[in-house]
Each structure stands twice: as C-alpha cells, then as structure tokens.
N, CA, C and O atoms as a GROMACS GRO file, in nm:
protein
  508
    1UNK      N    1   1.202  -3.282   0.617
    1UNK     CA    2   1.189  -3.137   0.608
    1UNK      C    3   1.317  -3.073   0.661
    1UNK      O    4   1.364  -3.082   0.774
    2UNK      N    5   1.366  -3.002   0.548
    2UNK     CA    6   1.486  -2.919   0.637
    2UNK      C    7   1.467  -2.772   0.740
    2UNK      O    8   1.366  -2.702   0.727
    3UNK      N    9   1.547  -2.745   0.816
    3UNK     CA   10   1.558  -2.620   0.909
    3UNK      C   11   1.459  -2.480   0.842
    3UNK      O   12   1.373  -2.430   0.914
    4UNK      N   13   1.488  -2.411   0.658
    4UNK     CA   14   1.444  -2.324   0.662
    4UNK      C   15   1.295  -2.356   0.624
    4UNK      O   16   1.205  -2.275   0.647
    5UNK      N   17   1.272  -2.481   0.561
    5UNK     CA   18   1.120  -2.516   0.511
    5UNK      C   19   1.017  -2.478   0.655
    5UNK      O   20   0.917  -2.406   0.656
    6UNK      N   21   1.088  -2.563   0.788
    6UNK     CA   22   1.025  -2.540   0.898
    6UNK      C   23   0.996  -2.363   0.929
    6UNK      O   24   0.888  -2.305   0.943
    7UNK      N   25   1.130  -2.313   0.932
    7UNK     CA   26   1.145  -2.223   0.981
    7UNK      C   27   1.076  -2.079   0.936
    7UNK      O   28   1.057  -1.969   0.988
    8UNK      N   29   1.053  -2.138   0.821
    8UNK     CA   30   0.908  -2.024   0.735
    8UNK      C   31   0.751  -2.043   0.773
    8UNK      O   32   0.663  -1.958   0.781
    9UNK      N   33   0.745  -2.186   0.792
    9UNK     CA   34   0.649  -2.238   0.832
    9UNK      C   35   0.649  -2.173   0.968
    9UNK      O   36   0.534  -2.131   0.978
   10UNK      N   37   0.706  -2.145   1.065
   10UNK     CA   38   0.694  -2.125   1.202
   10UNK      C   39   0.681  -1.924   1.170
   10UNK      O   40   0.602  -1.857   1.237
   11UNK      N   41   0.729  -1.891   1.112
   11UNK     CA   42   0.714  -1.709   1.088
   11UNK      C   43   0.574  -1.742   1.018
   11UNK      O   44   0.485  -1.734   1.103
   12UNK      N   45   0.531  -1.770   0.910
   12UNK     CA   46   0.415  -1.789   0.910
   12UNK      C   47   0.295  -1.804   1.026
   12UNK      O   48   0.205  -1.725   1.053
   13UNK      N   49   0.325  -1.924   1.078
   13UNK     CA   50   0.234  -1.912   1.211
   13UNK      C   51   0.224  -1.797   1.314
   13UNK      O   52   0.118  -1.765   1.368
   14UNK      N   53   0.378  -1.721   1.343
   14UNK     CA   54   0.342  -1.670   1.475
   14UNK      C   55   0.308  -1.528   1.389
   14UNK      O   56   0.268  -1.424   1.442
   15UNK      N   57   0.340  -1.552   1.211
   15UNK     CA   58   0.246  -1.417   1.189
   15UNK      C   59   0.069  -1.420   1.246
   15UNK      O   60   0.000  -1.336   1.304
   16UNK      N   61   0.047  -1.537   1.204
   16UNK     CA   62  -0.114  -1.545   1.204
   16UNK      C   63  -0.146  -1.480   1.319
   16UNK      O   64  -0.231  -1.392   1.329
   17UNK      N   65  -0.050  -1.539   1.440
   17UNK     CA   66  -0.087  -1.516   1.568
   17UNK      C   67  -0.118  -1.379   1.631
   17UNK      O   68  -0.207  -1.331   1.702
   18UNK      N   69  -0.006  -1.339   1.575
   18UNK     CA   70   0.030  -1.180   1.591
   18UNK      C   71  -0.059  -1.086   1.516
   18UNK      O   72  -0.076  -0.968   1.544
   19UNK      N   73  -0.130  -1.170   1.389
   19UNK     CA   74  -0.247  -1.118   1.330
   19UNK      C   75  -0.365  -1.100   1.379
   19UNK      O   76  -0.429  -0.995   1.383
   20UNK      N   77  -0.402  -1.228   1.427
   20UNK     CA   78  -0.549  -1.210   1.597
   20UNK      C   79  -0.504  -1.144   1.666
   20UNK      O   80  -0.598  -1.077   1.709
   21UNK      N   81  -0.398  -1.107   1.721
   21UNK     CA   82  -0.381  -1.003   1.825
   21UNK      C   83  -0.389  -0.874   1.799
   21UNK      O   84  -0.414  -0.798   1.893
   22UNK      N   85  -0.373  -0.832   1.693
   22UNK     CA   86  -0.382  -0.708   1.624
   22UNK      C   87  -0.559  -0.700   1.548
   22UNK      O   88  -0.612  -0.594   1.515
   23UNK      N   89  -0.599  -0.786   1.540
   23UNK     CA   90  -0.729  -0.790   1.510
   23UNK      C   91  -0.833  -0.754   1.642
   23UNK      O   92  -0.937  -0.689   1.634
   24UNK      N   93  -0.782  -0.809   1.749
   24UNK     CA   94  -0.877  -0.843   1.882
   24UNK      C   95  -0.816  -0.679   1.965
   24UNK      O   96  -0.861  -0.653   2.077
   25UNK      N   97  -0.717  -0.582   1.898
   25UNK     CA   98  -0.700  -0.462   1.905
   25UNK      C   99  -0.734  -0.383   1.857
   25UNK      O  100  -0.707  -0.265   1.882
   26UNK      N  101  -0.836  -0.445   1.735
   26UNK     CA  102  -0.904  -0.313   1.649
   26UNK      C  103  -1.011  -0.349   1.673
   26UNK      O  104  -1.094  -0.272   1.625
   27UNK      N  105  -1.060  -0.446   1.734
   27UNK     CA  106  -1.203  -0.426   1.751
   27UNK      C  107  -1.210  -0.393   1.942
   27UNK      O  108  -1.316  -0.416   2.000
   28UNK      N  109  -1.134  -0.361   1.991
   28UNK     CA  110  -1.137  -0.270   2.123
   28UNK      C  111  -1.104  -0.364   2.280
   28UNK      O  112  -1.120  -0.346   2.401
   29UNK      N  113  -1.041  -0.487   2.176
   29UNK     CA  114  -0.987  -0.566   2.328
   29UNK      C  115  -0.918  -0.505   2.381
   29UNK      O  116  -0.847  -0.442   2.302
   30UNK      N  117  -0.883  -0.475   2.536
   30UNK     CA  118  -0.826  -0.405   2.645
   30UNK      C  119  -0.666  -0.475   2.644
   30UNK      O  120  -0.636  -0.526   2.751
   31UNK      N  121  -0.552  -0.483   2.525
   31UNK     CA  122  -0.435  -0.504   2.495
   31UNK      C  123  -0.382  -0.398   2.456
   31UNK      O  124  -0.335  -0.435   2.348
   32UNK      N  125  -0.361  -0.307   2.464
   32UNK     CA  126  -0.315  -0.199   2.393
   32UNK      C  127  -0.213  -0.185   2.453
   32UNK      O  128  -0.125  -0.121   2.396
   33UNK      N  129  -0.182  -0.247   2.611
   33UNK     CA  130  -0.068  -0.172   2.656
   33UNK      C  131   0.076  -0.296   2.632
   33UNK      O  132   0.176  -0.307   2.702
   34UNK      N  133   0.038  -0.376   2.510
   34UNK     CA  134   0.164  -0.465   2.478
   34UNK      C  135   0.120  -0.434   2.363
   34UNK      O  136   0.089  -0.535   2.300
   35UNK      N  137   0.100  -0.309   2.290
   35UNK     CA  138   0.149  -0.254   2.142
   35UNK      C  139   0.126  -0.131   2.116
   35UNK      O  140   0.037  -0.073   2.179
   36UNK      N  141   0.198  -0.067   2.021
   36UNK     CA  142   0.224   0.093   1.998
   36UNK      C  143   0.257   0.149   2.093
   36UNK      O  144   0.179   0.241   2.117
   37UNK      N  145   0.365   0.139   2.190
   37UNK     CA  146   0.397   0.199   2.272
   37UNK      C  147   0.299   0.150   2.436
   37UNK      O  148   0.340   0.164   2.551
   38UNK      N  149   0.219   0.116   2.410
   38UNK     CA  150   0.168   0.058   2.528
   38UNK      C  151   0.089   0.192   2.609
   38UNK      O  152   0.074   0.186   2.731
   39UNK      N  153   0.037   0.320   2.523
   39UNK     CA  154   0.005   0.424   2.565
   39UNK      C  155  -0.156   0.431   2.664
   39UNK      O  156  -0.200   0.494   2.760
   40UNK      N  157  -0.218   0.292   2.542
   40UNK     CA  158  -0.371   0.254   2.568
   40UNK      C  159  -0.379   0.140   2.625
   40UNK      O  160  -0.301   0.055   2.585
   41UNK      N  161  -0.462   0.110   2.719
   41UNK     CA  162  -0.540  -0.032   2.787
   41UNK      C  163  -0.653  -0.072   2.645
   41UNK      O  164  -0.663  -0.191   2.613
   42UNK      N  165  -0.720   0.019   2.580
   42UNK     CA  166  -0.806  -0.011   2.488
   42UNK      C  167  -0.735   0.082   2.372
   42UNK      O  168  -0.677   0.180   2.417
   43UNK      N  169  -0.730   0.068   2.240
   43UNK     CA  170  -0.740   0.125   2.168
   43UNK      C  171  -0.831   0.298   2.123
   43UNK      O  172  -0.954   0.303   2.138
   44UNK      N  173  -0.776   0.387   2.086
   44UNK     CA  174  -0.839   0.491   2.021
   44UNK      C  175  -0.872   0.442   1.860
   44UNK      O  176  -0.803   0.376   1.783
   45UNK      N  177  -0.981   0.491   1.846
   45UNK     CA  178  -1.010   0.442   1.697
   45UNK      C  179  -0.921   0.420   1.589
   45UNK      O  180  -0.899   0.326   1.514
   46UNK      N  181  -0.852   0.593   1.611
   46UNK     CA  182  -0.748   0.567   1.475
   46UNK      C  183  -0.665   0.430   1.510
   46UNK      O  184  -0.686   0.330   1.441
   47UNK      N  185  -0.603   0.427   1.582
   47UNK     CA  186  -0.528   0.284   1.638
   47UNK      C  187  -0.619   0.132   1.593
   47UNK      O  188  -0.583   0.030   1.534
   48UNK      N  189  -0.727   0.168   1.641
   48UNK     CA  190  -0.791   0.042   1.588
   48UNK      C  191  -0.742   0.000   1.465
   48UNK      O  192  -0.678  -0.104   1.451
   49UNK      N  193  -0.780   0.114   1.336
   49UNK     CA  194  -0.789   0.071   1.216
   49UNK      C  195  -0.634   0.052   1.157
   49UNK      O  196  -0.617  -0.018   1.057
   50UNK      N  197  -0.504   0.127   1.232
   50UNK     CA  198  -0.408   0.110   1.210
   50UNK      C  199  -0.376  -0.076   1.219
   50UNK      O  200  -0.338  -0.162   1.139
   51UNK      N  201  -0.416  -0.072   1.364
   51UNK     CA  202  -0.391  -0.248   1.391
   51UNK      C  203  -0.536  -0.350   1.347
   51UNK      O  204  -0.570  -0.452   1.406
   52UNK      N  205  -0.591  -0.299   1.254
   52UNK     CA  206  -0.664  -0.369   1.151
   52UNK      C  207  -0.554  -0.416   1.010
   52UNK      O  208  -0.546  -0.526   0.955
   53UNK      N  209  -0.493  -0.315   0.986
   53UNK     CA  210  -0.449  -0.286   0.903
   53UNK      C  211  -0.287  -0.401   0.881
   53UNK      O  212  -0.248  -0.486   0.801
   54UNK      N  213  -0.233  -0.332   1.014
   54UNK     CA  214  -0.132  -0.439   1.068
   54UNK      C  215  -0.134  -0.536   1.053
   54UNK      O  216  -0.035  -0.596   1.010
   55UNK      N  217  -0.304  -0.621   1.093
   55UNK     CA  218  -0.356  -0.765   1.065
   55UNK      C  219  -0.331  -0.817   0.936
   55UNK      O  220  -0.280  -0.929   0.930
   56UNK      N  221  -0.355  -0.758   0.836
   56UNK     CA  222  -0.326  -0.755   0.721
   56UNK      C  223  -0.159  -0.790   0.684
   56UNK      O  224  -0.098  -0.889   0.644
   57UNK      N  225  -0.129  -0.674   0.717
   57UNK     CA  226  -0.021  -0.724   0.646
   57UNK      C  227   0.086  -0.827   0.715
   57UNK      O  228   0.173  -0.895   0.661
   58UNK      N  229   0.041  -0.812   0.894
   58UNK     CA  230   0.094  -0.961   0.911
   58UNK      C  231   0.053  -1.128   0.829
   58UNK      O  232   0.111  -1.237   0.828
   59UNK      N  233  -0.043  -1.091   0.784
   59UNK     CA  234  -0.085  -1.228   0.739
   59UNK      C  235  -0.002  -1.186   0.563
   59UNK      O  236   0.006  -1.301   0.521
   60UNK      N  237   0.029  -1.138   0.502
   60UNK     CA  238   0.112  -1.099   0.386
   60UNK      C  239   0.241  -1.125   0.403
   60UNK      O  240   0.311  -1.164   0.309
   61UNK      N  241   0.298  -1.103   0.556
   61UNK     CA  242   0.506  -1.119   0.549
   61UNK      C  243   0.422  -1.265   0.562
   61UNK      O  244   0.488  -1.354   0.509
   62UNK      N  245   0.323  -1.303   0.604
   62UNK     CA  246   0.318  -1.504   0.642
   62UNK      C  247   0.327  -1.510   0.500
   62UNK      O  248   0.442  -1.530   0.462
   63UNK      N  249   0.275  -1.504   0.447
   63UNK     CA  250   0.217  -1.555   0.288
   63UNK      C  251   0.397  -1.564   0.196
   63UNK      O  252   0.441  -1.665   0.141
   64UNK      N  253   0.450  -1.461   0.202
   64UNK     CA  254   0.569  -1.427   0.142
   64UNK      C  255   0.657  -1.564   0.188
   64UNK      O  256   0.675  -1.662   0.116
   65UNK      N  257   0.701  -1.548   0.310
   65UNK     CA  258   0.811  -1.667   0.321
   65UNK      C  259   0.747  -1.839   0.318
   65UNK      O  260   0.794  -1.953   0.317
   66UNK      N  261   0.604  -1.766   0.318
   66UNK     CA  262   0.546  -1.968   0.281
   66UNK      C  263   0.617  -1.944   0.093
   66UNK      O  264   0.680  -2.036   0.039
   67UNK      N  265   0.595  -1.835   0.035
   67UNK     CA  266   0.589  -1.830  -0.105
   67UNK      C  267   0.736  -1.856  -0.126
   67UNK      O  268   0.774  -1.940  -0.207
   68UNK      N  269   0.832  -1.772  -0.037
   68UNK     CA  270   0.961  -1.791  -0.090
   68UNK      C  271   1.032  -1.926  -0.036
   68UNK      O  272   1.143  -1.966  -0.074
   69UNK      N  273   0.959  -1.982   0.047
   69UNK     CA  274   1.038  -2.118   0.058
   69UNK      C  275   0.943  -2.246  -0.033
   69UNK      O  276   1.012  -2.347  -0.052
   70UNK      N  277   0.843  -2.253  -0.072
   70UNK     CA  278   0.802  -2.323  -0.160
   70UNK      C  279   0.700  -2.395  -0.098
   70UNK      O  280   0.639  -2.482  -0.160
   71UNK      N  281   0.676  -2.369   0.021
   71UNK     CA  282   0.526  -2.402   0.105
   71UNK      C  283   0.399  -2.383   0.010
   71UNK      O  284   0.322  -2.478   0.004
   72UNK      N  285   0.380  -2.308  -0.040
   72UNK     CA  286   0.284  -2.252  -0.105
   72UNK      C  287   0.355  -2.266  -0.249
   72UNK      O  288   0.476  -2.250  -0.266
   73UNK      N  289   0.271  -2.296  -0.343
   73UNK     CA  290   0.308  -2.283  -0.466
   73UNK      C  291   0.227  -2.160  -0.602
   73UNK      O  292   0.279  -2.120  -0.706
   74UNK      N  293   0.086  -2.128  -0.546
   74UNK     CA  294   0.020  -2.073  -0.621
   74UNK      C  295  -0.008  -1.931  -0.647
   74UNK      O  296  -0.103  -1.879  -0.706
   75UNK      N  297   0.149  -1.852  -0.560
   75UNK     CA  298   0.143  -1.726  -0.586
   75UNK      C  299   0.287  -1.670  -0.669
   75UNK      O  300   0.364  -1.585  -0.625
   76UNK      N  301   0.298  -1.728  -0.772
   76UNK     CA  302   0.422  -1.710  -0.838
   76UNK      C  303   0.418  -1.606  -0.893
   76UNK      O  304   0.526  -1.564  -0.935
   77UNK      N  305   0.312  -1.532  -0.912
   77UNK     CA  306   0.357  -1.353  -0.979
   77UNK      C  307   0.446  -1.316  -0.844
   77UNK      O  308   0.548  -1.257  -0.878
   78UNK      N  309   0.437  -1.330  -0.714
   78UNK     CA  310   0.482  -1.279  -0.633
   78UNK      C  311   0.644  -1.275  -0.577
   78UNK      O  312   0.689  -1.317  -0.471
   79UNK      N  313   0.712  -1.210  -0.687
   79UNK     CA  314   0.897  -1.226  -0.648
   79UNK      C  315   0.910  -1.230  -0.510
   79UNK      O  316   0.847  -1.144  -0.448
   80UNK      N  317   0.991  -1.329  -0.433
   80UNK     CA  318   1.017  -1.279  -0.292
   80UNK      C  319   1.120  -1.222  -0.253
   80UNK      O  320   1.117  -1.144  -0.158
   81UNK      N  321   1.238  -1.252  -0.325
   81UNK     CA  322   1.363  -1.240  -0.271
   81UNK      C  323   1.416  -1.090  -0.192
   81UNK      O  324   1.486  -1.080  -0.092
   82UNK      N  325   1.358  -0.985  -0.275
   82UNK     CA  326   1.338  -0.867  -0.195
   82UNK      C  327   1.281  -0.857  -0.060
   82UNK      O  328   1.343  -0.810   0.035
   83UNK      N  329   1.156  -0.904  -0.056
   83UNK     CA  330   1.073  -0.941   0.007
   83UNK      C  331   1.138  -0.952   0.153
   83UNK      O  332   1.176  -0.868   0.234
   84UNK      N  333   1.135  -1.068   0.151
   84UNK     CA  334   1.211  -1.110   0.252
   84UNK      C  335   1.321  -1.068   0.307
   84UNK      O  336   1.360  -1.115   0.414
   85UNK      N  337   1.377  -0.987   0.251
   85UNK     CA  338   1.481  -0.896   0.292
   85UNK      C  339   1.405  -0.760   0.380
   85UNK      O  340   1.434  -0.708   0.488
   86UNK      N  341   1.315  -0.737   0.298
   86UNK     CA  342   1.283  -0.622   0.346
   86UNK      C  343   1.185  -0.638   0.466
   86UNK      O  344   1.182  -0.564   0.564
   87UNK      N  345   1.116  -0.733   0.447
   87UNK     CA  346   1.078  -0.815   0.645
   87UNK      C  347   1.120  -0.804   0.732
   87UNK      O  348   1.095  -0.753   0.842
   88UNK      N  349   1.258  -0.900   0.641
   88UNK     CA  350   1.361  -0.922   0.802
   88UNK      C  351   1.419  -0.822   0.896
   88UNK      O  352   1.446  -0.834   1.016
   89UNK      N  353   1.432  -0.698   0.798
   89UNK     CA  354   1.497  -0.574   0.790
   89UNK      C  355   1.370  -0.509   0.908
   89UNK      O  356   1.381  -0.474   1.026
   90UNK      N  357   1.282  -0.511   0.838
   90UNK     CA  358   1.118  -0.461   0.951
   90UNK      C  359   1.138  -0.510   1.051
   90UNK      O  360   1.095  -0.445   1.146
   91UNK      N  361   1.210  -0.644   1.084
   91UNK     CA  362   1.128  -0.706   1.165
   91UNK      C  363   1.258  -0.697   1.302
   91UNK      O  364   1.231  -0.700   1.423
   92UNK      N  365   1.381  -0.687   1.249
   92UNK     CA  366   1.510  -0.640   1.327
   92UNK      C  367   1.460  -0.486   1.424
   92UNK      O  368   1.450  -0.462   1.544
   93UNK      N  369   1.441  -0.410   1.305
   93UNK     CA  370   1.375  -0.272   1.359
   93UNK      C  371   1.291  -0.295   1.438
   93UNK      O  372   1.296  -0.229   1.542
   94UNK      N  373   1.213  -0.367   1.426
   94UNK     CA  374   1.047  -0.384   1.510
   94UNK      C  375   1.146  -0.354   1.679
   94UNK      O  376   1.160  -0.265   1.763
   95UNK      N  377   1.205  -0.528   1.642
   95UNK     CA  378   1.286  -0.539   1.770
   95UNK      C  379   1.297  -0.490   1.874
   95UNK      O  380   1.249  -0.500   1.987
   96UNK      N  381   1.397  -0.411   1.802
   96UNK     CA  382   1.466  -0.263   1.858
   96UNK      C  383   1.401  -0.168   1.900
   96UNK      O  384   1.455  -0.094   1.982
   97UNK      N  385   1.263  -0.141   1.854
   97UNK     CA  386   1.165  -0.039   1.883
   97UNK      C  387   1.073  -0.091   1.999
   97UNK      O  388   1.006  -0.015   2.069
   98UNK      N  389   1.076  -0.214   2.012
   98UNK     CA  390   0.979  -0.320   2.148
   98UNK      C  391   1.066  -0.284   2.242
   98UNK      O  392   1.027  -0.226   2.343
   99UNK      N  393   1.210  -0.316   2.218
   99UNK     CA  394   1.318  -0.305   2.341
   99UNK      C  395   1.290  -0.207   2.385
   99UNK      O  396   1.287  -0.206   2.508
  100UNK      N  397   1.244  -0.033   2.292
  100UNK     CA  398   1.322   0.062   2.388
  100UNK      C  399   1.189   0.147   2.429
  100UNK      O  400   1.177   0.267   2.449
  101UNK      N  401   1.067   0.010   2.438
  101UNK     CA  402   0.909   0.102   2.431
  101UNK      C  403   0.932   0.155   2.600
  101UNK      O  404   1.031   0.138   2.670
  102UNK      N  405   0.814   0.216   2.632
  102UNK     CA  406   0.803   0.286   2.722
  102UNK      C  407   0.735   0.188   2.852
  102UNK      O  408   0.750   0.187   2.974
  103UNK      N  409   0.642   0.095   2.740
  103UNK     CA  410   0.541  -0.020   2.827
  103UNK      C  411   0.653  -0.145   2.792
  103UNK      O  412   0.706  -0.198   2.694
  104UNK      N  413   0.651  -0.155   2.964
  104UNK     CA  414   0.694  -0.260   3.010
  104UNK      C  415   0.657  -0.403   2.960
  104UNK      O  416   0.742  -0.492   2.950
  105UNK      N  417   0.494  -0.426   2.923
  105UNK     CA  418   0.464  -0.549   2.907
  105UNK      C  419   0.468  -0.519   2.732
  105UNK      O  420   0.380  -0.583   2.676
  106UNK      N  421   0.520  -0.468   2.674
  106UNK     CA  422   0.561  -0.446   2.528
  106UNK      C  423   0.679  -0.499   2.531
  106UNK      O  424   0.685  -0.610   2.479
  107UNK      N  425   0.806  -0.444   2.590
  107UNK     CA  426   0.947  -0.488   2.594
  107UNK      C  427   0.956  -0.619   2.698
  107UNK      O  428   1.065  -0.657   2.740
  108UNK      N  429   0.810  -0.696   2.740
  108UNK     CA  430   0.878  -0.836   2.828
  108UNK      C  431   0.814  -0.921   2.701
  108UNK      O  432   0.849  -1.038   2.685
  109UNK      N  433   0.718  -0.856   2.609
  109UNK     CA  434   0.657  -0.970   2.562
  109UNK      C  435   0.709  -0.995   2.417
  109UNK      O  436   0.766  -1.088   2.360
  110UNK      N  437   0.654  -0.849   2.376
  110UNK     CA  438   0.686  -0.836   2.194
  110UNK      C  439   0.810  -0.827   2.163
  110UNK      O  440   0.839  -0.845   2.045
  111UNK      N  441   0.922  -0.795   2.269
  111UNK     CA  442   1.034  -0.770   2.225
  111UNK      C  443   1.090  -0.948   2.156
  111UNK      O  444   1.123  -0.983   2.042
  112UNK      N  445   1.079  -1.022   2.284
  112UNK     CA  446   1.157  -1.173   2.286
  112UNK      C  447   1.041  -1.240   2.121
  112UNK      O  448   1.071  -1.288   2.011
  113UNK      N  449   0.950  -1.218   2.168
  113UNK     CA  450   0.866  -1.244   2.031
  113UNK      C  451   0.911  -1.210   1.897
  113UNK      O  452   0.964  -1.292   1.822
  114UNK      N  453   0.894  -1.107   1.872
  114UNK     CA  454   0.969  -1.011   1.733
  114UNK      C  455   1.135  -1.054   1.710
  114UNK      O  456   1.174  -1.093   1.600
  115UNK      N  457   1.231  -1.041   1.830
  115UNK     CA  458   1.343  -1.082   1.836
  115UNK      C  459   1.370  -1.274   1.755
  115UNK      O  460   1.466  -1.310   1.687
  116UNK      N  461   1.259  -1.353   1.795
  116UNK     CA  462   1.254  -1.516   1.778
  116UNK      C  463   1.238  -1.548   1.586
  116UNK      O  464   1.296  -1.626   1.511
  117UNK      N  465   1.107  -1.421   1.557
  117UNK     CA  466   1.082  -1.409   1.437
  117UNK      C  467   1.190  -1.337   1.312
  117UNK      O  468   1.194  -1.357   1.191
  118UNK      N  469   1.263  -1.254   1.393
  118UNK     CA  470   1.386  -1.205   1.307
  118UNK      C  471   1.449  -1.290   1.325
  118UNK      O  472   1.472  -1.349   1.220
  119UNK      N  473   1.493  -1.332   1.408
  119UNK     CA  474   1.614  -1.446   1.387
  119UNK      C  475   1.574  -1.542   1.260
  119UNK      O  476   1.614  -1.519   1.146
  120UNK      N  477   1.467  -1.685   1.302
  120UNK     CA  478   1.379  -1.715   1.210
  120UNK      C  479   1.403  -1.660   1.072
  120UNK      O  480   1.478  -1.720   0.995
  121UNK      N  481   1.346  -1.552   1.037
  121UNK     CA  482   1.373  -1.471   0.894
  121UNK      C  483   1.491  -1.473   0.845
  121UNK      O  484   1.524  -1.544   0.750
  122UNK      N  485   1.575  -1.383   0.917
  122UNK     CA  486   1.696  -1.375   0.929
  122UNK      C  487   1.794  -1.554   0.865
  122UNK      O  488   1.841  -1.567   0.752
  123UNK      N  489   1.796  -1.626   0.938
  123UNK     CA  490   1.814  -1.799   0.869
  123UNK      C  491   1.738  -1.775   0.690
  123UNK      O  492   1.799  -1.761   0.584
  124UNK      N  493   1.610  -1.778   0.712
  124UNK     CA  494   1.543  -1.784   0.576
  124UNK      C  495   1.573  -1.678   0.450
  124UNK      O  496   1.558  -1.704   0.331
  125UNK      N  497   1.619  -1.555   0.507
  125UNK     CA  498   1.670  -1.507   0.425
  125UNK      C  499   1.790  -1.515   0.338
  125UNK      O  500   1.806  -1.486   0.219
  126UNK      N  501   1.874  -1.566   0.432
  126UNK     CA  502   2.045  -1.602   0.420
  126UNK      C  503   2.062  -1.712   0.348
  126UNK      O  504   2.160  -1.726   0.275
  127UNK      N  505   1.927  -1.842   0.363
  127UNK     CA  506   1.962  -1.931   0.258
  127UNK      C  507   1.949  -1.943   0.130
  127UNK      O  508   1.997  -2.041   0.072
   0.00000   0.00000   0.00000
C-alpha cells in the first residue's frame, strides 16, 4: 500500500470519528464547548440539527477521498477531483477558525485534529 492509498484511508476514519462526535452533539451530549465556538456545554437545538447535519457530511468528505483514491470502487458517477480540492480548502479554513476560537478546549483539541486531516488531504490532493 502506498502513502496516499493509506492516507485517504486515515481522513476517512477520523471523518467517521468526527462524525460520532457531531452526532453525540445533536442528540445533547454535554461537548459543545470543543465545537462552534465552544459557546455551549450542551447544545441549543438549532445547533443540534446543524451538527446532525455536519455528521453527514463528514461521513461524505470520508466517502469522496475513499472514492478518489480507489478504496471504494462503486461510486463512479461521483467526479472527485474538485472535490477534494474543495475539502482540503474547508478543511485548511476549518483550521484556522479552531486556532482563533474563543474555547480553549476547541483550539487544544480540534485545532491539532483538523490541522493532521488537512495536511493528510492536502498529500492526497497533490497526488
């Protein structure tokens, strides 16, 4: 297996991950203050369904770079090459937006997290 086969495989996973966490935030687990700014210990509803939503489409950037590196074979209507650009691009920003949150346990946790996964992308995109 080479570097980017892995390395999609691993953004895949810590999407999933990052997907239960955003799931176990819309249904009112007391995490709120390592996402969206870190404003809530629990979620407000609208927030819930936002990071329902989130869940989603973290498990979609997973799906994409399993698709664009050839992990997955059975979603070929699905062009990636944009794709993945436009992730990586999300996912640089994310970054940057963890770094300069207000909650502390947002910028110790999600930042180095989000930062590991752009990089990651970042490789997969470039090859």
């Amino acid at each position: 297996m080479d570097f980017i086969f892995l390395a999609s495989i691993t953004v895949a996973v810590f999407c999933m991950f990052i997907a239960v966490f955003q799931v176990l935030l819309s249904l009112g687990y007391p995490f709120g203050e390592f996402a969206m700014g870190g404003y809530y210990k629990v979620l407000p509803k609208k927030l819930r369904i936002v990071s329902a939503v989130n869940a989603l489409i973290l498990m979609f950037m997973g799906l994409v770079f399993l698709q664009h590196t050839n992990v997955l074979n059975g979603l070929d209507f699905l062009s990636t090459n944009i794709l993945v650009w436009v992730i990586t691009i999300f996912l640089g920003l994310n970054t940057i937006a963890n770094l300069m949150s207000r909650s502390e346990k947002e910028r110790l946790f999600m930042t180095p997290l989000s930062g590991f996964i752009f990089i990651l992308c970042l490789f997969v995109s470039l090859a």
